[in-house]
C-alpha positions in Angstrom: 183.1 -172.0 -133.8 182.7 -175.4 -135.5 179.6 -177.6 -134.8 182.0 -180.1 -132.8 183.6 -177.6 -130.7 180.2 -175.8 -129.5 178.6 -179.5 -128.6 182.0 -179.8 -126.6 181.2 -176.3 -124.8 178.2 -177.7 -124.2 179.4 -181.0 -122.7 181.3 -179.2 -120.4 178.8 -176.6 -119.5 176.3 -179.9 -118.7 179.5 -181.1 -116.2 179.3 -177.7 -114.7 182.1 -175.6 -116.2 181.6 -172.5 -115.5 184.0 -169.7 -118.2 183.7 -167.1 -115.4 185.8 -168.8 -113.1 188.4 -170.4 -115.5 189.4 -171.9 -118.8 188.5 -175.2 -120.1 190.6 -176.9 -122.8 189.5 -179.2 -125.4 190.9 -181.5 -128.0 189.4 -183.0 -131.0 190.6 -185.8 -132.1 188.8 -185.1 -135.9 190.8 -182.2 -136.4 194.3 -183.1 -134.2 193.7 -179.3 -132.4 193.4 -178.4 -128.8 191.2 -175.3 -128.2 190.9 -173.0 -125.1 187.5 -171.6 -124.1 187.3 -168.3 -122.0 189.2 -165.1 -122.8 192.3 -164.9 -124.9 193.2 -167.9 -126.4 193.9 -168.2 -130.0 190.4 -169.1 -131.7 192.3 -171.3 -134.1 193.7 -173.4 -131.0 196.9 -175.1 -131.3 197.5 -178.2 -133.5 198.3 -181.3 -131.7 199.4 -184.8 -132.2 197.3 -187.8 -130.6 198.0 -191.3 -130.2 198.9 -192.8 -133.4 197.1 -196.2 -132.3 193.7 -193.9 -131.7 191.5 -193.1 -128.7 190.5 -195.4 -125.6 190.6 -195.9 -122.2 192.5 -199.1 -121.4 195.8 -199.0 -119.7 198.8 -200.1 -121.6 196.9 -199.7 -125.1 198.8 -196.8 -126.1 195.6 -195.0 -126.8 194.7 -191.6 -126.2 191.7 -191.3 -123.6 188.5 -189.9 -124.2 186.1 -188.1 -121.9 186.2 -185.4 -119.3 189.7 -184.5 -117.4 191.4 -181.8 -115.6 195.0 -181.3 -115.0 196.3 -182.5 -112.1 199.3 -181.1 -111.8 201.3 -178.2 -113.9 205.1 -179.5 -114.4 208.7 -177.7 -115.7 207.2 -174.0 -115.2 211.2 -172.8 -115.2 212.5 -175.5 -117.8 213.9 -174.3 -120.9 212.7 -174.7 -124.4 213.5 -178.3 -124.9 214.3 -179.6 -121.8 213.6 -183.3 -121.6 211.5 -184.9 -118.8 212.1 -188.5 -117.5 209.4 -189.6 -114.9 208.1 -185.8 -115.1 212.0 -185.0 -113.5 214.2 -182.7 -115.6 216.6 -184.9 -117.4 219.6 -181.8 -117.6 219.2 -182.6 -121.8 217.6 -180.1 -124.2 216.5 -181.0 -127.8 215.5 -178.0 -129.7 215.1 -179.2 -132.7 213.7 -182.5 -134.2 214.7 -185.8 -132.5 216.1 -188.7 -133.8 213.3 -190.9 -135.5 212.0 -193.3 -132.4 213.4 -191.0 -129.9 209.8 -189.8 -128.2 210.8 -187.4 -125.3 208.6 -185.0 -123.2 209.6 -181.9 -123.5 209.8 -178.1 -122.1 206.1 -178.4 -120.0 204.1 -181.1 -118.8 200.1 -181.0 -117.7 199.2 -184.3 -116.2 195.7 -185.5 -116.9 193.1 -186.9 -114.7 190.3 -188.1 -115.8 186.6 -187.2 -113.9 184.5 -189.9 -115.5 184.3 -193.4 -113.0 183.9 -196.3 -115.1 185.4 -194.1 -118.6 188.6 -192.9 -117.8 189.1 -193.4 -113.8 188.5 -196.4 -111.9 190.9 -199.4 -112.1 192.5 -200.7 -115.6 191.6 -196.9 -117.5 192.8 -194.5 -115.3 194.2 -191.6 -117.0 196.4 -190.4 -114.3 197.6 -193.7 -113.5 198.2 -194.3 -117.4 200.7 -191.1 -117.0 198.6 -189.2 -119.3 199.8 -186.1 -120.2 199.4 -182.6 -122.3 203.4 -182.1 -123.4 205.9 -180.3 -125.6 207.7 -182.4 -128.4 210.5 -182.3 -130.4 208.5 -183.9 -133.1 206.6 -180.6 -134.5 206.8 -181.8 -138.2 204.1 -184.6 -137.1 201.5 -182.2 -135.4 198.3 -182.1 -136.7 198.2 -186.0 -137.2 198.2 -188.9 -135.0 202.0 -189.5 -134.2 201.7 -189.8 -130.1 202.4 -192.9 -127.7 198.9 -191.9 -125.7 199.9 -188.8 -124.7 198.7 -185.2 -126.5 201.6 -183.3 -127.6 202.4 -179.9 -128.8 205.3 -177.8 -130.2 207.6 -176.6 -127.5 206.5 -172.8 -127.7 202.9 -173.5 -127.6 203.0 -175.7 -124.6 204.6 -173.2 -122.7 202.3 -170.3 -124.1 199.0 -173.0 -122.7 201.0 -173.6 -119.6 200.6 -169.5 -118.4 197.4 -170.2 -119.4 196.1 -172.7 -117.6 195.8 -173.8 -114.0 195.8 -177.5 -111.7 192.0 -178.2 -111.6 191.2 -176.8 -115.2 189.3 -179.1 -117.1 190.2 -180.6 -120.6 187.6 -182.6 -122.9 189.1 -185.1 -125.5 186.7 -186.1 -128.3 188.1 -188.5 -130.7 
């Protein structure tokens, strides 16, 4: 376990996770990879793609949020690899394979983000939920593992759904930059 990712266990263990009675999911920014702590997950975690503007808290920046969060809701459990969401709805399109350059589409899962920290990332002006903030799949797998996102985190299609049967509403997810 890196020297970042055990003072993230230990942030999380100071807000009162507890591994015994779930996961907890974090991302670091440094490294563009989300990890899950508790049983099973892969100990290499999952690369990801963060906003390619950086990491803050202010609405309409375009900027991934830092701080403690939780998902708030669990979206497109049935959807199909590639399915495309509009406004978290199914849009009835599927992209399974890169999308056209500027096209940036959520895809096959969605976990929504709210943040837990008043005055960081909740309260009025950098509220995560409010910003629409979300774990996602992406056609745009070439890009993981560097900053590439609109705000958002976002994975390949197949490991978002393998995280989404691993994770629950209410578990929490720490983003470092």
């Amino acid at each position: 376990m890196s020297p970042q990712l055990k003072q993230a266990t230990a942030h999380l263990h100071a807000f009162g996770w507890d591994p015994q009675v779930g996961p907890a999911l974090v991302v670091l920014g440094t490294e563009q990879r989300l990890y899950g702590l508790g049983d099973g997950f892969p100990p290499d975690g999952w690369p990801v793609s963060t906003s390619i503007k950086g990491f803050g808290n202010l609405a309409d920046s375009g900027l991934t949020p830092t701080g403690l969060h939780r998902i708030c809701a669990c979206i497109g459990a049935d959807a199909p690899l590639g399915q495309v969401f509009k406004s978290r709805e199914p849009t009835g399109d599927i992209i399974t394979d890169a999308a056209p350059p500027g096209l940036d589409c959520i895809t096959t899962r969605i976990l929504w983000l709210e943040g837990l920290e008043e005055g960081i990332n909740r309260g009025p002006g950098i509220d995560s939920r409010e910003r629409y903030i979300y774990i996602h799949g992406t056609p745009h797998a070439h890009r993981l593992g560097q900053p590439a996102s609109a705000g958002c985190i976002r994975m390949a299609n197949h490991d978002i759904i393998d995280l989404f049967h691993r994770v629950a509403i209410h578990t929490p997810v720490l983003i470092l930059p």
